[in-house]
N, C-alpha and C positions, 0 to 999 in steps of 0.2 A: 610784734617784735620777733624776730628770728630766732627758735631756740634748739635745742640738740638736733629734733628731727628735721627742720630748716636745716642746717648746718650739714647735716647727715648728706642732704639735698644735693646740697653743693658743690661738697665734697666727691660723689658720683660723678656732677658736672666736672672738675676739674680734673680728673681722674681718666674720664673720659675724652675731654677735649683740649687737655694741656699738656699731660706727663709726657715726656721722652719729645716734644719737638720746642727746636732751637726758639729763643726768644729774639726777634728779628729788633723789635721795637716796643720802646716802653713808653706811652702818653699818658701823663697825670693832667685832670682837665680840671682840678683843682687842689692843689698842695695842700689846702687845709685838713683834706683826711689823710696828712700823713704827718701830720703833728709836728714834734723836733726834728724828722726826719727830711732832707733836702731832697727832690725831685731827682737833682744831679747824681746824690748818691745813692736814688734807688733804680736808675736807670744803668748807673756801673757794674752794681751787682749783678742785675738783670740781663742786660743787652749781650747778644751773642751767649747766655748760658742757657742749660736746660731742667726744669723742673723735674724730680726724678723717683718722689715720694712725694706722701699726703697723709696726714694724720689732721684728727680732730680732736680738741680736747673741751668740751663742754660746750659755750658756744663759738670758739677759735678754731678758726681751722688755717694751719700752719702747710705748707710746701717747701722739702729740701732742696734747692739748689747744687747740681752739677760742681758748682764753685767753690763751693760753701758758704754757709749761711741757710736762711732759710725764710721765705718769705710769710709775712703773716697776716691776718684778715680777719677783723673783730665788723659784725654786721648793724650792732646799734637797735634802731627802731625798725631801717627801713631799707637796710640793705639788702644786697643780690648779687648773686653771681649769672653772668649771661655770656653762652657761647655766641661767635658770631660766624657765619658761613664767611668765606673771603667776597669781598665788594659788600657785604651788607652793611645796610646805614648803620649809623652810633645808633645803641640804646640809647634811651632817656637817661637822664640826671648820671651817666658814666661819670665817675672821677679821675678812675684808673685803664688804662686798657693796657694790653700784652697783645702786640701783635705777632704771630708765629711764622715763620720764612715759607711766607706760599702756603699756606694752610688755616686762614681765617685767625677769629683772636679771642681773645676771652677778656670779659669786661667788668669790670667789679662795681654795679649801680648802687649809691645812697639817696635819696631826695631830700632825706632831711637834714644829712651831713653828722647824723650821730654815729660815727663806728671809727674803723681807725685802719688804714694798710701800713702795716709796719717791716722792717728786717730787723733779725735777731742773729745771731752768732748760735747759738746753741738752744731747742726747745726745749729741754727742763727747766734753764734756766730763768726762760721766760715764763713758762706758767709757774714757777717761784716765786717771782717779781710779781707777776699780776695777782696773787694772793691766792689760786683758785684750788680749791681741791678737790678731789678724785672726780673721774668724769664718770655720771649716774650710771654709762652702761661697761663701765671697765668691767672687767670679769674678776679683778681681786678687789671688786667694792663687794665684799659679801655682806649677810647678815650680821656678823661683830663689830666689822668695820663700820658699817651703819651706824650701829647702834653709839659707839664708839663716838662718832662723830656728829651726831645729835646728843649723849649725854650730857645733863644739867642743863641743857636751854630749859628757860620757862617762858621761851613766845609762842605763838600761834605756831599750827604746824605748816601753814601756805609758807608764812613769811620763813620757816629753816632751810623748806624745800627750794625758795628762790634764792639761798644765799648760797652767791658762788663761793664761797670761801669753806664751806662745807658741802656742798653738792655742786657739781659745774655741771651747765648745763640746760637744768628745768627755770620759766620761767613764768609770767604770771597767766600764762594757755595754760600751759599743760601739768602745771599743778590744778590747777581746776578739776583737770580732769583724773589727773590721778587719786585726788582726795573724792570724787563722785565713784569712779572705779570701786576705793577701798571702803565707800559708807561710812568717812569720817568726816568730820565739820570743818570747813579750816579756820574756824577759832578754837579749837584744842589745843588747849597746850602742849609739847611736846612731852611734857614730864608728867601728863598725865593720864598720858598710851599705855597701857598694860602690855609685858613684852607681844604677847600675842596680837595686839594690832601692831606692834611696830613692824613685828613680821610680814605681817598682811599687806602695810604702807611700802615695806621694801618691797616686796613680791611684786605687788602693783605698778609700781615707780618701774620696775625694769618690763612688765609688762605690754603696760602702756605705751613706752618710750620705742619698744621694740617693735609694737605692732602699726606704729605711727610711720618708722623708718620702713618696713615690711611696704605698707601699703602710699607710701610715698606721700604723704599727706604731712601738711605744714601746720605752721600756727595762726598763720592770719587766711592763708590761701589755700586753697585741697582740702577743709576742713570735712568736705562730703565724701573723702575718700575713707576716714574710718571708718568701723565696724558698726554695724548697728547695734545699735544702746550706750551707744558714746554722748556724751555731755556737748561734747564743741560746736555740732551743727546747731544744736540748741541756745550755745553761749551769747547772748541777744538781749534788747531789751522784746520783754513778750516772749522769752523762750518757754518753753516746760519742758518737766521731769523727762527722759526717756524711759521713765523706769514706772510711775507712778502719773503722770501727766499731769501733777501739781505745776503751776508757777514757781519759777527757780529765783529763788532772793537774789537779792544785789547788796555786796556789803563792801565795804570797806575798811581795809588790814594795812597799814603801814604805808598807806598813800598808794595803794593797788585796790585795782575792784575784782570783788572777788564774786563768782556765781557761783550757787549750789541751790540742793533740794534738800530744806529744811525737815521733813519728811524721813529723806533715805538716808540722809547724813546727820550723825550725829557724834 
């Protein structure tokens, strides 16, 4: 599933191959990933304007429109974002594409049809609406506010760090790896981290998420692009320790599986 440093990914991509040129043509190749939204009215918005910013906020990543408004794109399980040279075939399983006046187009793939292309009038108000809070590498998510925003859970600490509604963003990759990073279990409970590891977990959490986006590596694909003594190349069945060369458990947290080294984490 696609999570911050995916999105981060993307965000490059669109930045790169969409900002500042005219949207000539807008093909949905199927409506369904656009929910209550009508095909008709997302081609009005679009058609003739020009995208002119990009922001991400956890795993959304939103585009201003010229017109106003602003286009939006939640990725699901399985989604992507893909530039296309001008005459190059469709990508695979495309739902959405933007064709750009004489300058190739940019394609928004799902195969498994879990994510969503939306427009919104204003982005605060929609990551209000989606319930999401602070995104893991905002710069005024400090240490308080952390803490702040994990105080009194008593769940595991995998299952706080996947909840977009207090961290947007990390998902069930890269909490893995954040919680192997910090040498804690992810069935700890939150409320019973001593301030000093929750330190450790934030320090980590912006860390990891930074060095992921650095080195351009995703959650399901690029995982060999991390740094050596990362978890993820390892995350498998038959994986081990990078640390210790144990076998790394397989568990099970809130209908997520979870890999760690029973060992280094505790």
């Amino acid at each position: 599933m696609p999570e911050l440093p995916d999105v981060e990914i993307f965000k490059r991509i669109l930045d790169k191959k969409a900002l500042r040129k005219r949207i000539a043509r807008v093909a949905v190749g199927d409506a369904r990933i656009l929910g209550r939204l009508s095909p008709k009215t997302l081609e009005r918005r679009l058609e003739g304007a020009t995208l002119v910013a990009s922001r991400r906020h956890g795993k959304h990543l939103l585009a201003r429109v010229d017109k106003g408004g602003w286009l939006t794109l939640h990725f699901g399980m399985t989604g992507a974002l893909k530039a296309l040279a001008a005459g190059e075939d469709e990508a695979p399983f495309t739902r959405v594409r933007l064709d750009f006046a004489g300058d190739g187009a940019l394609a928004y793939t799902n195969k498994r049809m879990i994510g969503r292309v939306g427009f919104v009038e204003d982005a605060e108000d929609f990551i209000a609406q989606e319930k999401l809070g602070p995104d893991a590498l905002d710069p005024h998510f400090d240490l308080p506010t952390f803490k702040r925003a994990v105080a009194g859970s008593k769940r595991d600490v995998k299952s706080v760090l996947m909840d977009q509604e207090l961290v947007a963003g990390i998902g069930n990759i890269y909490s893995d790896e954040i919680l192997f990073q910090a040498g804690i279990h992810p069935q700890s409970r939150v409320d019973s981290l001593a301030p000093a590891r929750l330190e450790l977990l934030h320090k980590t959490m912006r860390k990891v998420l930074e060095s992921a986006v650095a080195h351009g590596a995703g959650s399901e694909e690029l995982t060999e692009r991390m740094p050596k003594g990362s978890l993820l190349p390892e995350r498998k069945k038959g994986g081990r320790c990078p640390r210790c060369s144990g076998a790394l458990a397989v568990l099970k947290l809130g209908g997520r599986t979870a890999y760690c080294c029973e060992r280094c984490q505790s």
